[in-house]
N, CA and C atoms as an extended XYZ file, in Angstrom:
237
Properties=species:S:1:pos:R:3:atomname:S:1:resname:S:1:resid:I:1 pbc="F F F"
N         0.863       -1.164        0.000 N   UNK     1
C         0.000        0.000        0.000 CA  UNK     1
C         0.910        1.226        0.000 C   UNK     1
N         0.350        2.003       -1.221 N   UNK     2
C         1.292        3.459       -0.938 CA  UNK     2
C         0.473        4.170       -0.827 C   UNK     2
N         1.124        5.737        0.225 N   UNK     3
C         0.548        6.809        0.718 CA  UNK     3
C         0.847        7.807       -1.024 C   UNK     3
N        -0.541        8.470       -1.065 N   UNK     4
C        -0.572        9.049       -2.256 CA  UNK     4
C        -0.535       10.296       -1.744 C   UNK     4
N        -1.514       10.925       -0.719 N   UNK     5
C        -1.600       12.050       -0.328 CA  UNK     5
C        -1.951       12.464        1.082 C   UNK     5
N        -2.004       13.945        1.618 N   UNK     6
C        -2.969       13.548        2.848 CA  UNK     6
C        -3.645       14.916        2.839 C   UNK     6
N        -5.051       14.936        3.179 N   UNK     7
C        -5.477       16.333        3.038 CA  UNK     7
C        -5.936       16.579        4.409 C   UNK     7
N        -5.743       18.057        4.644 N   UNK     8
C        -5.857       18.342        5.558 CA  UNK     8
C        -7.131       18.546        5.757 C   UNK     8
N        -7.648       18.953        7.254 N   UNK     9
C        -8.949       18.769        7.968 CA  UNK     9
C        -8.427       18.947        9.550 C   UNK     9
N        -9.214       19.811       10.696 N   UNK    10
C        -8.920       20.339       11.511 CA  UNK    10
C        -9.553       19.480       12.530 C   UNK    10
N       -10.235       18.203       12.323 N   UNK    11
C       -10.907       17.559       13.510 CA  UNK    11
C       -10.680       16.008       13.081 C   UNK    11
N       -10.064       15.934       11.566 N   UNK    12
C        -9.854       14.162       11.608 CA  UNK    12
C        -8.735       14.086       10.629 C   UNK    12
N        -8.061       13.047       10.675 N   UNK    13
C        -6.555       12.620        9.272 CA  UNK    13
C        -7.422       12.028        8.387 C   UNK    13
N        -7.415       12.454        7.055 N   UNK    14
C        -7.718       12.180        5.454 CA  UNK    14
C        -6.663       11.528        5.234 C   UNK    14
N        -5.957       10.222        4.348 N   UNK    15
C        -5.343       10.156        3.901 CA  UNK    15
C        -5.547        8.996        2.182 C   UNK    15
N        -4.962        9.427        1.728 N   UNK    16
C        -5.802        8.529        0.326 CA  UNK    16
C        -4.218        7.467       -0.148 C   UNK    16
N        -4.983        6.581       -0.284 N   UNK    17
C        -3.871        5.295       -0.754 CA  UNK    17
C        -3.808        4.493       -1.989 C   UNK    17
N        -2.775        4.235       -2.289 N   UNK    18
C        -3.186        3.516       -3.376 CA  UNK    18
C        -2.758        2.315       -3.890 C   UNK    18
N        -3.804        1.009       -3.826 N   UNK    19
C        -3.324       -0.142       -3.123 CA  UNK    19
C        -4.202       -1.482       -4.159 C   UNK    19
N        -3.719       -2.285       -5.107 N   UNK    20
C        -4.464       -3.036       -5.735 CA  UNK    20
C        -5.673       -2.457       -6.554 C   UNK    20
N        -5.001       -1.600       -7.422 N   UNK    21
C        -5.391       -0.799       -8.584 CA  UNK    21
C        -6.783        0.319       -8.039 C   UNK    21
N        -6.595        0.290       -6.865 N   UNK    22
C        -7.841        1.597       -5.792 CA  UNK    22
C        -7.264        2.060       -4.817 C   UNK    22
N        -8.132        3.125       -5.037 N   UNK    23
C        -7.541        4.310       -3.648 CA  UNK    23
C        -8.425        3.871       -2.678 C   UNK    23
N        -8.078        4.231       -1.875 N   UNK    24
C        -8.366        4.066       -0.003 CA  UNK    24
C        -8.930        5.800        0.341 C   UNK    24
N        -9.387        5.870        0.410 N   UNK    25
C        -9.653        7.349        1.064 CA  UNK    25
C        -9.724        6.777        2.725 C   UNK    25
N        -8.876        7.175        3.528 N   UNK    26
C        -9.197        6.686        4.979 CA  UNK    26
C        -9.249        8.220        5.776 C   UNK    26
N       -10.369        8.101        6.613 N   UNK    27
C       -10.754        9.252        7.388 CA  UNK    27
C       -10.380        8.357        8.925 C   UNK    27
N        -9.804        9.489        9.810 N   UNK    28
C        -9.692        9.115       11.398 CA  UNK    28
C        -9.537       10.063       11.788 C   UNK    28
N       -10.342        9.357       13.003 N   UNK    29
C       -11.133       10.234       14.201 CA  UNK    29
C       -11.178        9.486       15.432 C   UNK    29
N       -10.104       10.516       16.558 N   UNK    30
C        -9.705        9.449       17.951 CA  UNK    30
C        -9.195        8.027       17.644 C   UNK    30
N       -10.115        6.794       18.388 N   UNK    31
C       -10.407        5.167       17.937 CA  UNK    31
C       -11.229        5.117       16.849 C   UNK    31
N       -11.651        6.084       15.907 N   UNK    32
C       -12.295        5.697       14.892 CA  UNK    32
C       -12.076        5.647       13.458 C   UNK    32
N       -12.053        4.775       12.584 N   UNK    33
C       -11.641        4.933       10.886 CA  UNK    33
C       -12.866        4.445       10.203 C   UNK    33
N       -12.483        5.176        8.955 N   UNK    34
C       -13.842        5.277        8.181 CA  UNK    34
C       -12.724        5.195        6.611 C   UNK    34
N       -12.982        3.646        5.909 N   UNK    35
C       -12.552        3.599        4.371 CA  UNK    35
C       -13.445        3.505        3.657 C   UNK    35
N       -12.965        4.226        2.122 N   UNK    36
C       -13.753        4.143        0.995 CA  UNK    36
C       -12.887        3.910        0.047 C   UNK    36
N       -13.368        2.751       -0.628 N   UNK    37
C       -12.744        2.420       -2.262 CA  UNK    37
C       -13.132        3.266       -3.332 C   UNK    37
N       -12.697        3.538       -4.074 N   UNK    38
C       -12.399        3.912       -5.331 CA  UNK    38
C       -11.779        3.380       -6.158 C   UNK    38
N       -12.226        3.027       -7.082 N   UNK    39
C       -11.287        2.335       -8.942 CA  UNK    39
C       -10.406        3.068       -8.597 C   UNK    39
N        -9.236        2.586       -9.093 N   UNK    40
C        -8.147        3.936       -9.797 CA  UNK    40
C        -8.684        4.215      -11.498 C   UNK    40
N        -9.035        3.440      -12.208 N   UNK    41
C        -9.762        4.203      -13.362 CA  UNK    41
C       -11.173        5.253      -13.402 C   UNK    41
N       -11.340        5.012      -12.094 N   UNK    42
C       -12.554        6.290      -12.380 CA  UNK    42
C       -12.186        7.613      -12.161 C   UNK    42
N       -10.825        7.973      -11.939 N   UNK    43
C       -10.474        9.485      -11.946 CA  UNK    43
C        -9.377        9.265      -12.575 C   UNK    43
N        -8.832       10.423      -13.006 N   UNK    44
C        -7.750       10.754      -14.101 CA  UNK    44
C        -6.346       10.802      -13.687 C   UNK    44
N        -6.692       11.325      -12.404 N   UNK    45
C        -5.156       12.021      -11.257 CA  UNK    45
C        -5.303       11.648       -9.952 C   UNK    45
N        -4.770       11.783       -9.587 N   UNK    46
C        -4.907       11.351       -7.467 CA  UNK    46
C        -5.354       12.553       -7.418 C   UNK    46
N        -5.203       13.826       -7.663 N   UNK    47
C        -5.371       15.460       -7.528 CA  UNK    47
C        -6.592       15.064       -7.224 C   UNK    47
N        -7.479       14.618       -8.178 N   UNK    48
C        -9.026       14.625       -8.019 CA  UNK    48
C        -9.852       14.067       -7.406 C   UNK    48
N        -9.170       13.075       -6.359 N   UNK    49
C        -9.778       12.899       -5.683 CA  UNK    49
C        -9.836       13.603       -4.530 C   UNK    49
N        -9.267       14.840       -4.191 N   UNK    50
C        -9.214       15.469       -3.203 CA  UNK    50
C       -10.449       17.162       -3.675 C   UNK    50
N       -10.989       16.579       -5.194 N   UNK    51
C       -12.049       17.532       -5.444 CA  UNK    51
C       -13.127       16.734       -5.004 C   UNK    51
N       -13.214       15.694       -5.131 N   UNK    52
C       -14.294       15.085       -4.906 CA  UNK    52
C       -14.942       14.908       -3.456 C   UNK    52
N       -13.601       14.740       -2.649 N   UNK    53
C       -13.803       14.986       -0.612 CA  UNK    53
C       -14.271       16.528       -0.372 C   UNK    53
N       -15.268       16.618       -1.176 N   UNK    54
C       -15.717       18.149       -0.766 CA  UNK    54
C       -16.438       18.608        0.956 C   UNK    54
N       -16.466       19.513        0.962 N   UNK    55
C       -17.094       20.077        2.140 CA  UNK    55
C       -18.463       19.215        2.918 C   UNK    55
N       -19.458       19.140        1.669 N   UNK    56
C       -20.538       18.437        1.915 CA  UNK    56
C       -20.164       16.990        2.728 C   UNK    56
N       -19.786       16.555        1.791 N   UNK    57
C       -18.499       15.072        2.201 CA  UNK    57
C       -18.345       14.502        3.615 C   UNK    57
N       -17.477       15.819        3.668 N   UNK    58
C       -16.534       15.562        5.072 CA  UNK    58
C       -17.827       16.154        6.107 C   UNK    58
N       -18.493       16.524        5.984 N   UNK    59
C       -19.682       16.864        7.219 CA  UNK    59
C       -20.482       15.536        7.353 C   UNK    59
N       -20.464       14.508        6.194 N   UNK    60
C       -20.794       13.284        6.542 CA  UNK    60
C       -19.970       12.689        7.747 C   UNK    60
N       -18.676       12.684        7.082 N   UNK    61
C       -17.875       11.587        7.509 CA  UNK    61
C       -18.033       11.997        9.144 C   UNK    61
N       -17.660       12.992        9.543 N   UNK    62
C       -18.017       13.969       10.841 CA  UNK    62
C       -19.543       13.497       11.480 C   UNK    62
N       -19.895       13.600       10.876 N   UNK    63
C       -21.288       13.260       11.208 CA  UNK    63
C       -21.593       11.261       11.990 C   UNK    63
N       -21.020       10.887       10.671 N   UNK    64
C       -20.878        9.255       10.981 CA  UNK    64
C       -19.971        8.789       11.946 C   UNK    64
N       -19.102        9.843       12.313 N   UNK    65
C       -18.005        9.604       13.165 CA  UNK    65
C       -18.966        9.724       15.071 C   UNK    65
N       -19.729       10.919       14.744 N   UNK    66
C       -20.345       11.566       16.000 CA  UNK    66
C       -21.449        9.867       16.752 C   UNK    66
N       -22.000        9.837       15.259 N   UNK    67
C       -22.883        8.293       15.659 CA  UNK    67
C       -22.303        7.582       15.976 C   UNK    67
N       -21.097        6.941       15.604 N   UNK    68
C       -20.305        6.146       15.877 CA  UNK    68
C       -19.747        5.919       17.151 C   UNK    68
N       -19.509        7.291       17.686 N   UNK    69
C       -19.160        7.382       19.387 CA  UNK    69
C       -20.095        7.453       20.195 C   UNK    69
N       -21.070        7.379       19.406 N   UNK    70
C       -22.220        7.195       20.182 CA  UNK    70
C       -23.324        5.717       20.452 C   UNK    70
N       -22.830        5.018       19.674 N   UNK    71
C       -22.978        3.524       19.465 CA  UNK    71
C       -22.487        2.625       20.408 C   UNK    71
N       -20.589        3.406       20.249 N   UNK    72
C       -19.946        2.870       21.100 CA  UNK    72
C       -20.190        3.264       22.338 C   UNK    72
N       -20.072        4.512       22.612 N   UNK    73
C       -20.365        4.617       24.234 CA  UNK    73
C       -21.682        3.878       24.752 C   UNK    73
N       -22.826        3.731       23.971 N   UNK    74
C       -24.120        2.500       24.611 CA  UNK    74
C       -23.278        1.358       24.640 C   UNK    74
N       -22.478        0.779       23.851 N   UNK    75
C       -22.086       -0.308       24.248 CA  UNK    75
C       -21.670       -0.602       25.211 C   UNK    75
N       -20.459        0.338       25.450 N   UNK    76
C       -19.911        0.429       26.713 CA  UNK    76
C       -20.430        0.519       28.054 C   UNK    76
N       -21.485        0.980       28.084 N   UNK    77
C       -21.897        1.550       29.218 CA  UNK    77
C       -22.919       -0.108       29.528 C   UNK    77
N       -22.939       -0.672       28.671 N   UNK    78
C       -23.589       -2.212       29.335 CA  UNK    78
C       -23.051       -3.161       29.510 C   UNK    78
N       -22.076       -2.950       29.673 N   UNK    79
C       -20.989       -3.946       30.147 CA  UNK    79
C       -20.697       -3.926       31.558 C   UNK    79
């Protein structure tokens, strides 16, 4: 697996990979990671995939991250 890029973001690490002809887009947050595949033939450049992690995007990933600690902490708390 190679590191292609890493984009910045002020509350989680972006980093995009590129590993058995697809990128990795990996988002982390604290104990939490969040991957997405991508072809490498469906974009032209690695550049573009850092158009595509738009704003809208990353308020998901943020978003899925918030549920996520929140899943976990019910879990936790029944143990």
């Amino acid at each position: 697996m190679r590191t292609i890029s890493r984009i910045n973001h002020p509350q989680m690490l972006i980093t995009v990979f590129l590993w058995n002809n697809k990128y990795l887009i990996k988002f982390e947050a604290g104990p939490y990671e969040q991957t997405y595949k991508l072809d490498e033939m469906m974009v032209s450049e690695p550049s573009d995939i850092e158009k595509l992690i738009d704003e809208d995007f990353q308020n998901k990933v943020l978003q899925r991250f918030m549920d996520m600690n929140s899943d976990f902490g019910d879990l936790l708390k029944s143990l």
